[in-house]
PDB file of N, CA, C and O in Angstrom:
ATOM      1  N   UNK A   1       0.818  -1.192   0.000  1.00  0.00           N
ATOM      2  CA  UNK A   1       0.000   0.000   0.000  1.00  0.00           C
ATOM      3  C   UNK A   1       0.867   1.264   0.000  1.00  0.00           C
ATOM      4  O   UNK A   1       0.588   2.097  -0.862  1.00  0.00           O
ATOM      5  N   UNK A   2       1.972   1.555   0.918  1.00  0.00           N
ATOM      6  CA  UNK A   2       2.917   2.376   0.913  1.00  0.00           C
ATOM      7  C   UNK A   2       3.606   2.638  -0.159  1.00  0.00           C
ATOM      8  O   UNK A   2       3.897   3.792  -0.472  1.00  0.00           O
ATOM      9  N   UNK A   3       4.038   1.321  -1.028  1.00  0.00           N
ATOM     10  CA  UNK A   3       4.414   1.573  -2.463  1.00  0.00           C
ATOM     11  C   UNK A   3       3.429   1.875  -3.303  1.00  0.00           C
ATOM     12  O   UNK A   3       3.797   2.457  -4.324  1.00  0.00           O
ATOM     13  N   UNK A   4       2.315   1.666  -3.196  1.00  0.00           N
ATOM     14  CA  UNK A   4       1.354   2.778  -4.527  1.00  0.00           C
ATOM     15  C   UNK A   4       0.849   3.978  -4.098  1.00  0.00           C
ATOM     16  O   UNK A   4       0.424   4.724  -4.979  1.00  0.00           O
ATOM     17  N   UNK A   5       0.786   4.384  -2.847  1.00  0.00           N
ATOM     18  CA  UNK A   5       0.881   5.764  -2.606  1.00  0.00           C
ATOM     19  C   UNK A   5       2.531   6.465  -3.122  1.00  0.00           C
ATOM     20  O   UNK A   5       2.672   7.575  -3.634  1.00  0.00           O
ATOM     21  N   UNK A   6       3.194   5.880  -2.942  1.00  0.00           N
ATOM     22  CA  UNK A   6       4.580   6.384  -3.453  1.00  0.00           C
ATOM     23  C   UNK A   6       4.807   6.848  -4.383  1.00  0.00           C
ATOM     24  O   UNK A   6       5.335   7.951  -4.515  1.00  0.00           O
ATOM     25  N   UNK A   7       4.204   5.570  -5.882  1.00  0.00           N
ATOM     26  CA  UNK A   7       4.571   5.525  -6.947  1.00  0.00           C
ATOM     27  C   UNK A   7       3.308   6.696  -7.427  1.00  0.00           C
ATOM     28  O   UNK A   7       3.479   7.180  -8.546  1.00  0.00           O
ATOM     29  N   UNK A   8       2.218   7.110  -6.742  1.00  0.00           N
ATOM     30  CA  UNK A   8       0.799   7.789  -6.411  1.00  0.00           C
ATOM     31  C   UNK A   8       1.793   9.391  -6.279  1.00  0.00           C
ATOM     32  O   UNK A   8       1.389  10.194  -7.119  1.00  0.00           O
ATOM     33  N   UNK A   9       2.381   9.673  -5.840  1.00  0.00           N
ATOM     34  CA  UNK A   9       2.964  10.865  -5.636  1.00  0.00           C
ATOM     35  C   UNK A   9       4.152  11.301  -6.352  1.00  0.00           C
ATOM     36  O   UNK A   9       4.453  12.488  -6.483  1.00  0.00           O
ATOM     37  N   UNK A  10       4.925  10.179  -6.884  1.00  0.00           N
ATOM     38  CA  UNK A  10       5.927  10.632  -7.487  1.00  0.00           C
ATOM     39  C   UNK A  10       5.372  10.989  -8.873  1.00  0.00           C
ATOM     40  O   UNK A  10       5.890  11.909  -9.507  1.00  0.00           O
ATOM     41  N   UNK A  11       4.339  10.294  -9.363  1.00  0.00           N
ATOM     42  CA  UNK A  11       3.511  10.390 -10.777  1.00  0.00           C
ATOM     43  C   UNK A  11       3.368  11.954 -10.913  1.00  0.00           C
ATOM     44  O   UNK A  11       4.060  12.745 -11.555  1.00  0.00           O
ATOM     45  N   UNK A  12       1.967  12.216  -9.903  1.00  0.00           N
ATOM     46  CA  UNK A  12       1.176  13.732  -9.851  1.00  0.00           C
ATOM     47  C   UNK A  12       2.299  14.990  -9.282  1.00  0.00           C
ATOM     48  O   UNK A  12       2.039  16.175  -9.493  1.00  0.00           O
ATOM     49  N   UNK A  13       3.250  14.668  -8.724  1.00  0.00           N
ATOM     50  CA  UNK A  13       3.941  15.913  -8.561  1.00  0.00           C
ATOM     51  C   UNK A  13       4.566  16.380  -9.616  1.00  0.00           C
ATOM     52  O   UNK A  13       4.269  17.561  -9.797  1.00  0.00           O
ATOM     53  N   UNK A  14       5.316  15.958 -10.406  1.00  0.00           N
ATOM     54  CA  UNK A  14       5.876  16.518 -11.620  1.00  0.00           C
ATOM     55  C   UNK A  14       4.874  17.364 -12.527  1.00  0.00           C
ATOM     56  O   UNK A  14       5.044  18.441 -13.099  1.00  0.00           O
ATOM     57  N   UNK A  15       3.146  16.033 -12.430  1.00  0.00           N
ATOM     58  CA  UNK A  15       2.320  16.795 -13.624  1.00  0.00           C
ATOM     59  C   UNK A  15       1.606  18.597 -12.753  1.00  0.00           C
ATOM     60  O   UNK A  15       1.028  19.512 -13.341  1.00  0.00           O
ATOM     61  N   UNK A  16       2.012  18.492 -11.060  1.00  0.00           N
ATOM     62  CA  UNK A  16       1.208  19.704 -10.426  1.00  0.00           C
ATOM     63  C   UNK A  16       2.328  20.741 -11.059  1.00  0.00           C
ATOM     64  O   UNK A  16       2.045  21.908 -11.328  1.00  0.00           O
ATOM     65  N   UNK A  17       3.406  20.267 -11.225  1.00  0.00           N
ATOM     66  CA  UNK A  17       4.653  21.474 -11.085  1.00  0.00           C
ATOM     67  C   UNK A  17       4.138  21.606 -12.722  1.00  0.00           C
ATOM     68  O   UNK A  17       4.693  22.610 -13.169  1.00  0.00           O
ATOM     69  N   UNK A  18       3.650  21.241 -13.327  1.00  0.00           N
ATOM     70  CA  UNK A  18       3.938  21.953 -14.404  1.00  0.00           C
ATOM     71  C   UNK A  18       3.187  22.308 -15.143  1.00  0.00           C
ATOM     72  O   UNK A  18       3.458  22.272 -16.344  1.00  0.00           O
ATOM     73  N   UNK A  19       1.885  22.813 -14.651  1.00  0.00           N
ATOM     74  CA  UNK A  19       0.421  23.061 -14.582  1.00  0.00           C
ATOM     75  C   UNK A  19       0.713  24.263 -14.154  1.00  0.00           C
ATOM     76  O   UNK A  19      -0.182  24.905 -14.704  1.00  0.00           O
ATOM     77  N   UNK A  20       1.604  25.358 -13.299  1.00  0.00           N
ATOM     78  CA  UNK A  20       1.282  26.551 -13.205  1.00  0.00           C
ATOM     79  C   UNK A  20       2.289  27.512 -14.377  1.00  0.00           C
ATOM     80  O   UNK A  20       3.474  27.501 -14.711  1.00  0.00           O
ATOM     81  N   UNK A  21       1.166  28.238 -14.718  1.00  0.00           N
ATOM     82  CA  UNK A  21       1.772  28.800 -16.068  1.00  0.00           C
ATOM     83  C   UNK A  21       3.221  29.561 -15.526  1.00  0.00           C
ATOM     84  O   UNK A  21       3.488  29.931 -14.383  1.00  0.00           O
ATOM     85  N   UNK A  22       3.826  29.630 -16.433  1.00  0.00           N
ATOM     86  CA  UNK A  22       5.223  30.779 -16.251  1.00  0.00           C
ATOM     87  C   UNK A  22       4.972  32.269 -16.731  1.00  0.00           C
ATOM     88  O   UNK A  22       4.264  32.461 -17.719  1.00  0.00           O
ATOM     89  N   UNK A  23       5.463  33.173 -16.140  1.00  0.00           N
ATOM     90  CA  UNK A  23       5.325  34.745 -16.348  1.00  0.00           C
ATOM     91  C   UNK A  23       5.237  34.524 -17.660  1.00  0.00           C
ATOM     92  O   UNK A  23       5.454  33.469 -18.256  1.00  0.00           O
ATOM     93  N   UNK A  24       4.764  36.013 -18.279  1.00  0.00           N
ATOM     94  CA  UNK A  24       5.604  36.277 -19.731  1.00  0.00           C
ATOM     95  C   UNK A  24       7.013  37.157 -19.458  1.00  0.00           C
ATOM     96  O   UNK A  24       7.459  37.834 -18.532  1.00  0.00           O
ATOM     97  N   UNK A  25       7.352  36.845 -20.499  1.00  0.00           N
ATOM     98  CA  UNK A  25       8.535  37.925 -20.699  1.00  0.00           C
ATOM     99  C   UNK A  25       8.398  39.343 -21.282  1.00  0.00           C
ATOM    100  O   UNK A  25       7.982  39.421 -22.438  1.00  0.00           O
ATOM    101  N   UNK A  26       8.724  40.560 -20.566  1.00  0.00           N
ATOM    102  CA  UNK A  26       8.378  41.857 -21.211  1.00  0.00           C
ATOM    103  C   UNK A  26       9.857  42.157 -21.689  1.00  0.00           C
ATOM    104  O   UNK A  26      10.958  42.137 -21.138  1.00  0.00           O
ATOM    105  N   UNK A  27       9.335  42.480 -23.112  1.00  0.00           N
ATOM    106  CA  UNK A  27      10.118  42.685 -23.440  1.00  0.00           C
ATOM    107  C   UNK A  27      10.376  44.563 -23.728  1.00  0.00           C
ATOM    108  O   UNK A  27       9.339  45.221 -23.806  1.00  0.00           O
ATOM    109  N   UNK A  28      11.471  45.178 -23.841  1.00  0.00           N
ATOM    110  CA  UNK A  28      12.155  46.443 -23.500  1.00  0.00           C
ATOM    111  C   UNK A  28      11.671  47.334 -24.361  1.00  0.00           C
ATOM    112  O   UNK A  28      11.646  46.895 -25.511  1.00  0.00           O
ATOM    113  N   UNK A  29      11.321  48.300 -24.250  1.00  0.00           N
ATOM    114  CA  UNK A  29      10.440  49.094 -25.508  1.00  0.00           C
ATOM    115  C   UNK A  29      11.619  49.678 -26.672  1.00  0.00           C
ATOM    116  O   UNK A  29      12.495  50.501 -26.406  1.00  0.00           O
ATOM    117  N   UNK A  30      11.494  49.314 -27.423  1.00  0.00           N
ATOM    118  CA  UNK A  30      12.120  50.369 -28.602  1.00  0.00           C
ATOM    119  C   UNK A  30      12.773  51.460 -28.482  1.00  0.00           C
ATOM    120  O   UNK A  30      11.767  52.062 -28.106  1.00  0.00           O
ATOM    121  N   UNK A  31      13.600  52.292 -28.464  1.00  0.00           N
ATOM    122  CA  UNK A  31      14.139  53.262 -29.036  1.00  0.00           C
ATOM    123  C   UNK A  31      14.949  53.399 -29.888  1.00  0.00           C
ATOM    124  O   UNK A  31      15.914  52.748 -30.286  1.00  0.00           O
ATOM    125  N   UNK A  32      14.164  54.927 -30.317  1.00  0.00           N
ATOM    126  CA  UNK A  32      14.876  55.186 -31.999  1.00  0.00           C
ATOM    127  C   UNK A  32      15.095  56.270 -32.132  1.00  0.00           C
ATOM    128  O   UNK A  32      14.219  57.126 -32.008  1.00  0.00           O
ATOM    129  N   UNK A  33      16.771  56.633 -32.525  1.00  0.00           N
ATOM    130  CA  UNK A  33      17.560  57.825 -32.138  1.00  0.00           C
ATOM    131  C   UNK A  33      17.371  57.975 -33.705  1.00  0.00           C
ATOM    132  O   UNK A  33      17.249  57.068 -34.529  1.00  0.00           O
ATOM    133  N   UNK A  34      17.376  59.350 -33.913  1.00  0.00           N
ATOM    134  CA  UNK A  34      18.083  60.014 -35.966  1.00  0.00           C
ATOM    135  C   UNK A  34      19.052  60.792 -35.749  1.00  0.00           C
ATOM    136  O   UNK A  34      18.960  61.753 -34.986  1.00  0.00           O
ATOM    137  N   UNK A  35      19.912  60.541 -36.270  1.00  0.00           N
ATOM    138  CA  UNK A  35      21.167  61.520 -36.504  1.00  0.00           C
ATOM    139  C   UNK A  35      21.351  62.138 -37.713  1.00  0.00           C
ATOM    140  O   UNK A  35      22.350  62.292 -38.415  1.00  0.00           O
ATOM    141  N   UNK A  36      19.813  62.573 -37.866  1.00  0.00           N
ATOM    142  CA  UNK A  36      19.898  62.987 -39.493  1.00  0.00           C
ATOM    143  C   UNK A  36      19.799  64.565 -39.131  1.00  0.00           C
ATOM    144  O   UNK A  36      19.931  65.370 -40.053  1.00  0.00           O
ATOM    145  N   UNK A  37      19.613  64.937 -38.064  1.00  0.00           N
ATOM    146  CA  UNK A  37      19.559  66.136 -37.979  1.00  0.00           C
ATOM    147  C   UNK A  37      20.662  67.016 -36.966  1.00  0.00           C
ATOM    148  O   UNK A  37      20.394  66.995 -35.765  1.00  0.00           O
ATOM    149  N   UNK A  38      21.685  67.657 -37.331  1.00  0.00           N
ATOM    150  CA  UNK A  38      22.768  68.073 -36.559  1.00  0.00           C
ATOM    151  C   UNK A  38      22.238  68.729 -35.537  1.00  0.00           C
ATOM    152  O   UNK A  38      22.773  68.328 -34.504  1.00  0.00           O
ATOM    153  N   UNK A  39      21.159  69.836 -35.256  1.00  0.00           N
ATOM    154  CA  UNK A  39      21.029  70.294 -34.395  1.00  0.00           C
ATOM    155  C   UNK A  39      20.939  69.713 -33.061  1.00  0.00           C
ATOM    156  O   UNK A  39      21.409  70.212 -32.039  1.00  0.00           O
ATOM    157  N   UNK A  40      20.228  68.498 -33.164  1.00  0.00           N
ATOM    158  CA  UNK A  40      19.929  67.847 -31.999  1.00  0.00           C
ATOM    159  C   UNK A  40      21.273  67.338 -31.095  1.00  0.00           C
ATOM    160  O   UNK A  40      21.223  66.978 -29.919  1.00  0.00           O
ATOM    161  N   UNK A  41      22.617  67.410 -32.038  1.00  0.00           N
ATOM    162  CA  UNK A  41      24.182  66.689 -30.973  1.00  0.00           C
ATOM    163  C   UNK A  41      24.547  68.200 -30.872  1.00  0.00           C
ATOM    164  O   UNK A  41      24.538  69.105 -31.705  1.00  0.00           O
ATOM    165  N   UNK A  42      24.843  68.151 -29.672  1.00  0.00           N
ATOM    166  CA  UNK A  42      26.035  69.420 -29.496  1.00  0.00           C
ATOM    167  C   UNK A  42      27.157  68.646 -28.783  1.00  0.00           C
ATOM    168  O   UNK A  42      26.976  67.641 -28.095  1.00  0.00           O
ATOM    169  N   UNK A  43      28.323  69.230 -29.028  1.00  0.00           N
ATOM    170  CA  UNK A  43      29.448  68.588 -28.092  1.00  0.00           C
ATOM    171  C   UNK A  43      30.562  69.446 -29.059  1.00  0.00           C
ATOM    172  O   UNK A  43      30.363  70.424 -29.780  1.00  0.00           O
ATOM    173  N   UNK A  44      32.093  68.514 -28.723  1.00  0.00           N
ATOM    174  CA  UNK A  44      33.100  69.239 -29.321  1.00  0.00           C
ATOM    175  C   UNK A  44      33.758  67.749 -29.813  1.00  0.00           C
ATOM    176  O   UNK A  44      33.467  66.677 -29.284  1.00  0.00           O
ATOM    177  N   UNK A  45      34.943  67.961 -31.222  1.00  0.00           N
ATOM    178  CA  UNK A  45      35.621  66.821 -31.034  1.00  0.00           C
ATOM    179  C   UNK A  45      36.575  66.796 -30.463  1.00  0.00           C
ATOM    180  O   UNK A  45      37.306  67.773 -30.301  1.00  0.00           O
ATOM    181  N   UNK A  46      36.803  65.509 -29.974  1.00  0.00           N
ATOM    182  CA  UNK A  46      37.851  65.032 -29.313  1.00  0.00           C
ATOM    183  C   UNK A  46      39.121  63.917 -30.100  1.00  0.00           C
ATOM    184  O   UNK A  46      38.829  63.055 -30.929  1.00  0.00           O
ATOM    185  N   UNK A  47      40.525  64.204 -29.600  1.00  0.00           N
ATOM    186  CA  UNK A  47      41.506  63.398 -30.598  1.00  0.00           C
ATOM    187  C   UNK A  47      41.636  62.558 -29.388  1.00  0.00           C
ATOM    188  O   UNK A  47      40.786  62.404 -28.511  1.00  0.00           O
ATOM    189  N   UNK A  48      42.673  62.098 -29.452  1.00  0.00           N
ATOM    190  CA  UNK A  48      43.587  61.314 -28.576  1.00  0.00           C
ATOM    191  C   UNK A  48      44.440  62.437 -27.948  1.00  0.00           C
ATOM    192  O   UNK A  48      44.478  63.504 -28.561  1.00  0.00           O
ATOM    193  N   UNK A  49      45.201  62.304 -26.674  1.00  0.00           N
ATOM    194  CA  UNK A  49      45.848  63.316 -25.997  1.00  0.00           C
ATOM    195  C   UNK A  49      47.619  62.925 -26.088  1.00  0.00           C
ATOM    196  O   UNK A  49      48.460  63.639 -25.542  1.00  0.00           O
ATOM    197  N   UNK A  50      47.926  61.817 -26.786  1.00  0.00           N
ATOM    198  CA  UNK A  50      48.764  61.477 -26.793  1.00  0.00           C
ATOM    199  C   UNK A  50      49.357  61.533 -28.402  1.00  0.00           C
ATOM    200  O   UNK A  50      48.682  61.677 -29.421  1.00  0.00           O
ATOM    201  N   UNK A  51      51.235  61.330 -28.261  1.00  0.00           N
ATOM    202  CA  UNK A  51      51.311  61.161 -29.974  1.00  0.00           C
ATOM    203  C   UNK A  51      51.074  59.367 -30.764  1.00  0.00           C
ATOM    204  O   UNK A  51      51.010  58.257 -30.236  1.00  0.00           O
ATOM    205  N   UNK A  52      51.026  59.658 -31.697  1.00  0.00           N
ATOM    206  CA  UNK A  52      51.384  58.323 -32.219  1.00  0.00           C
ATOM    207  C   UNK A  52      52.886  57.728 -32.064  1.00  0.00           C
ATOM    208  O   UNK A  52      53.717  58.585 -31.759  1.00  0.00           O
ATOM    209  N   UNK A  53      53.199  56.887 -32.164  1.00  0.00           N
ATOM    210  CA  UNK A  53      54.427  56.532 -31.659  1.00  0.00           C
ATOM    211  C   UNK A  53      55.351  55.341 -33.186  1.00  0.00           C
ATOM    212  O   UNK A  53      55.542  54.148 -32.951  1.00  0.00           O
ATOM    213  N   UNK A  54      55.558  55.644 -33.859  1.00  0.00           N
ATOM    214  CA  UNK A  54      56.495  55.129 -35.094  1.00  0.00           C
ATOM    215  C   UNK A  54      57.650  53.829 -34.719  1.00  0.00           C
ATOM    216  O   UNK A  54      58.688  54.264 -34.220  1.00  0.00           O
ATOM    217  N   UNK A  55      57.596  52.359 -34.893  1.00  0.00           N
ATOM    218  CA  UNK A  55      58.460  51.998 -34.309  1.00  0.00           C
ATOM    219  C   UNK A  55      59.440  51.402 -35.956  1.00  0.00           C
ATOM    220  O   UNK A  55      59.315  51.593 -37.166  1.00  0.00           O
ATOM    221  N   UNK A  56      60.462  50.559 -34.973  1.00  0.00           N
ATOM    222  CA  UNK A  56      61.367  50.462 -36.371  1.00  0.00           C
ATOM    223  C   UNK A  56      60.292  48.696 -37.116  1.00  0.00           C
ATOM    224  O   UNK A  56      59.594  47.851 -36.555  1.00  0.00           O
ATOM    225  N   UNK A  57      60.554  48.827 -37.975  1.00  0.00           N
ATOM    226  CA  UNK A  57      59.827  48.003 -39.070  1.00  0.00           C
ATOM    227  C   UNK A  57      60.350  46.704 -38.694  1.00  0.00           C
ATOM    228  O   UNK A  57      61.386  46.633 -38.034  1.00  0.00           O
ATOM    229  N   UNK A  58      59.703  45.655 -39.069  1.00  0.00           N
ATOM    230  CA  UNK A  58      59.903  44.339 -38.351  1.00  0.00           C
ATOM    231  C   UNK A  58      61.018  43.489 -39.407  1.00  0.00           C
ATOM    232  O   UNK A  58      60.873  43.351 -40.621  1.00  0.00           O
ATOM    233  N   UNK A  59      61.959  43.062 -38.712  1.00  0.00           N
ATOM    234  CA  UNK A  59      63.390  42.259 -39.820  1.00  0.00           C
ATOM    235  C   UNK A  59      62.307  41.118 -40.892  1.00  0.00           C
ATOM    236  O   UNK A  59      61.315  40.463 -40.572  1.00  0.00           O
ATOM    237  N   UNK A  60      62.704  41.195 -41.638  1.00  0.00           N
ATOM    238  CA  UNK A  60      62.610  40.400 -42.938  1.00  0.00           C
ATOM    239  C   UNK A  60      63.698  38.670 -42.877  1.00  0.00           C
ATOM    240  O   UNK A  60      64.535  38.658 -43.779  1.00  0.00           O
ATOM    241  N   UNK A  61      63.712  37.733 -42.216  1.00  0.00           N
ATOM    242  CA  UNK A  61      64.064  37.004 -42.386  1.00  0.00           C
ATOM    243  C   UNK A  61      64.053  35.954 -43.727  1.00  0.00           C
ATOM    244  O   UNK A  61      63.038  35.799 -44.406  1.00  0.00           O
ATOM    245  N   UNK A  62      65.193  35.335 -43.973  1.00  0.00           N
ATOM    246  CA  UNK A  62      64.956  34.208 -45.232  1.00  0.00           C
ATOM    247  C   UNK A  62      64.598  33.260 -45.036  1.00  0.00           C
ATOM    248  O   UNK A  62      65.135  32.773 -44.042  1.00  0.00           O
ATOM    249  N   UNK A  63      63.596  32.389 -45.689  1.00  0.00           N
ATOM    250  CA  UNK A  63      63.311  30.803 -45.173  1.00  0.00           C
ATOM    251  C   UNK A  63      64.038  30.127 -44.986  1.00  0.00           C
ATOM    252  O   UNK A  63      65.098  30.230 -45.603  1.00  0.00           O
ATOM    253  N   UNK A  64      63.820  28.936 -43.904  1.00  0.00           N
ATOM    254  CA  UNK A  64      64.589  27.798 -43.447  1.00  0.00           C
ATOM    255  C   UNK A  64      64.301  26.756 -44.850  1.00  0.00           C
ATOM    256  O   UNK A  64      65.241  26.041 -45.196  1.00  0.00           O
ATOM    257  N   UNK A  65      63.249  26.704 -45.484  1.00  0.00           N
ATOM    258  CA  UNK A  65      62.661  25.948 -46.657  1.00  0.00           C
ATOM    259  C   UNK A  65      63.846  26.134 -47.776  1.00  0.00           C
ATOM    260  O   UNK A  65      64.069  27.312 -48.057  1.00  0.00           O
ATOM    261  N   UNK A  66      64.543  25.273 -48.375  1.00  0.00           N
ATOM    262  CA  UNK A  66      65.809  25.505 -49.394  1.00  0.00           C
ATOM    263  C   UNK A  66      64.568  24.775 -50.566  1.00  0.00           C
ATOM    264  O   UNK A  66      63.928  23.790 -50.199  1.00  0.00           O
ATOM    265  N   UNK A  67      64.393  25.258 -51.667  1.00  0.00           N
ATOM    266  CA  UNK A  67      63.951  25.215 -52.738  1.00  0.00           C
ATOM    267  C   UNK A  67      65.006  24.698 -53.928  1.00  0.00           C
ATOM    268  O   UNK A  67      65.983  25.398 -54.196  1.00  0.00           O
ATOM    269  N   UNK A  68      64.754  23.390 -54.657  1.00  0.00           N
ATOM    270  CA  UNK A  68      65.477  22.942 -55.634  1.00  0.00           C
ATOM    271  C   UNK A  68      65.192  23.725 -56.747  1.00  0.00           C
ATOM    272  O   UNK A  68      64.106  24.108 -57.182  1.00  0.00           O
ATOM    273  N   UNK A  69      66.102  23.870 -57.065  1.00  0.00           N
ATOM    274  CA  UNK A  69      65.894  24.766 -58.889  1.00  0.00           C
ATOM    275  C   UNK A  69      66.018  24.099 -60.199  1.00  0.00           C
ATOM    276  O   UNK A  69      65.577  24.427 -61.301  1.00  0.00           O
ATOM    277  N   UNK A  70      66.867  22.875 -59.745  1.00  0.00           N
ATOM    278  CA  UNK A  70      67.287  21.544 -60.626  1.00  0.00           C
ATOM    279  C   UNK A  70      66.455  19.824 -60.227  1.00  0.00           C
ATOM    280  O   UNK A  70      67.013  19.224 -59.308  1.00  0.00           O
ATOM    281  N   UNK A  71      65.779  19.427 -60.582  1.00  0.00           N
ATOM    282  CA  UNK A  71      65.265  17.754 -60.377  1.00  0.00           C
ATOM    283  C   UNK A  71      65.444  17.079 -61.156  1.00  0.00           C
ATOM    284  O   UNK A  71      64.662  16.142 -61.314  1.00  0.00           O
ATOM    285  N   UNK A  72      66.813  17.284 -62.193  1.00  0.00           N
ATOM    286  CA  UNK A  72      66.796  16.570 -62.988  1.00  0.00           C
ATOM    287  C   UNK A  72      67.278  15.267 -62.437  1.00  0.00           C
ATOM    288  O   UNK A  72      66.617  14.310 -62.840  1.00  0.00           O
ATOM    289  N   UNK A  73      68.164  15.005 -61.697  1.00  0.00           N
ATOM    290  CA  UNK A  73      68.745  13.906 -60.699  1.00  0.00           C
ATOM    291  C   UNK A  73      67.503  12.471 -60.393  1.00  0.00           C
ATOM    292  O   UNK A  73      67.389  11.250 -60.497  1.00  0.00           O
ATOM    293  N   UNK A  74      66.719  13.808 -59.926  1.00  0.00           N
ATOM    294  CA  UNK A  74      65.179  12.764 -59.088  1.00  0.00           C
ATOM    295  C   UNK A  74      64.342  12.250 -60.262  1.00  0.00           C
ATOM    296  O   UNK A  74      63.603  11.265 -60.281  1.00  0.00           O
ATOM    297  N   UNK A  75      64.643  13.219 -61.345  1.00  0.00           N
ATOM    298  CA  UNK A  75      63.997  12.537 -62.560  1.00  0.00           C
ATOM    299  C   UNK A  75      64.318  11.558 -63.301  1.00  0.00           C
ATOM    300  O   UNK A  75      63.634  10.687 -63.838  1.00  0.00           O
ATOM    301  N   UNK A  76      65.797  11.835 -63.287  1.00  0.00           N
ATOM    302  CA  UNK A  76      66.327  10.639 -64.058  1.00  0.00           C
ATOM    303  C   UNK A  76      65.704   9.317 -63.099  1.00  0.00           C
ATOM    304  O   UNK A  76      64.937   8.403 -63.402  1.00  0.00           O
ATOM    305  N   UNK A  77      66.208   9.565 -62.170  1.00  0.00           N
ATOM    306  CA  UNK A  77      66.284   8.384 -61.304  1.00  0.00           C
ATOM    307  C   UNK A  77      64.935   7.438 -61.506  1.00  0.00           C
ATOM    308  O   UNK A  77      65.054   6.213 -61.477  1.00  0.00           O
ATOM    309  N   UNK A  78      63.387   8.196 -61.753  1.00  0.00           N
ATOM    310  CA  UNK A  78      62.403   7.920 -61.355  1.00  0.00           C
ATOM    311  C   UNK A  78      62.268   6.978 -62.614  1.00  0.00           C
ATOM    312  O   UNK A  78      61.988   5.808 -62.354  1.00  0.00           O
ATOM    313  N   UNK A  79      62.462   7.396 -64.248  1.00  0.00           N
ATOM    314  CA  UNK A  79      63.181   7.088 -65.823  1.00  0.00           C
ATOM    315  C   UNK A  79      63.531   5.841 -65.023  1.00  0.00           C
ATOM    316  O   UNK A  79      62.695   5.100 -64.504  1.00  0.00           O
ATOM    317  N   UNK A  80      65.206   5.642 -64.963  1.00  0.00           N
ATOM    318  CA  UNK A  80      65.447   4.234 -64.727  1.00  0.00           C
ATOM    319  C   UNK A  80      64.715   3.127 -63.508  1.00  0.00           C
ATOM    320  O   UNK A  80      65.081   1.954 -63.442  1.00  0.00           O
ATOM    321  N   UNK A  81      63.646   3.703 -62.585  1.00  0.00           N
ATOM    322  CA  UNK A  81      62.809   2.991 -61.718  1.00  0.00           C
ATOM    323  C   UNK A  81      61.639   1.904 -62.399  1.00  0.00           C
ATOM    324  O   UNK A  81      61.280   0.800 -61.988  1.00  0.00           O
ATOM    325  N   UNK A  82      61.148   2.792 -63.771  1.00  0.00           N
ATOM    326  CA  UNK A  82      60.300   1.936 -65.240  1.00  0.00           C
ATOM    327  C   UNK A  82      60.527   1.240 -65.680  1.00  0.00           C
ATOM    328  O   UNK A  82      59.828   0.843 -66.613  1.00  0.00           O
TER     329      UNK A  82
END
């Protein structure tokens, strides 16, 4: 009896929890700025307060990769492999 009241409660609690509706979500109202009209910004511009700063250009190293300019060797070789 204790086990079908059990199995009696573990059933209906999940279906009570999920029977009460959830809020809605409000969502944030709109705003909509135009910057089509200058009058409406006033202010001043602003730069940076500092200079730019120029450094020396980064070294140009040569590849470690050595590139053949000649295969005739590997070619022949591949010729007498036929």
């Amino acid at each position: 009896m204790r086990f079908l009241a059990l199995c009696l409660a573990l059933v209906t609690v999940p279906a009570l929890a999920q029977s009460q509706p959830k809020p809605a979500a409000k969502k944030p109202p709109v705003q909509k700025v135009d910057f089509n009209d200058p009058d409406l910004i006033n202010g001043t511009l602003q730069g940076p307060d500092g200079e730019v700063v120029v450094g020396k250009p980064r070294p140009v190293f040569e590849s470690f990769k050595l590139v053949r300019d000649n295969f005739n060797d590997k070619l022949m070789a591949s010729v007498d492999e036929m």
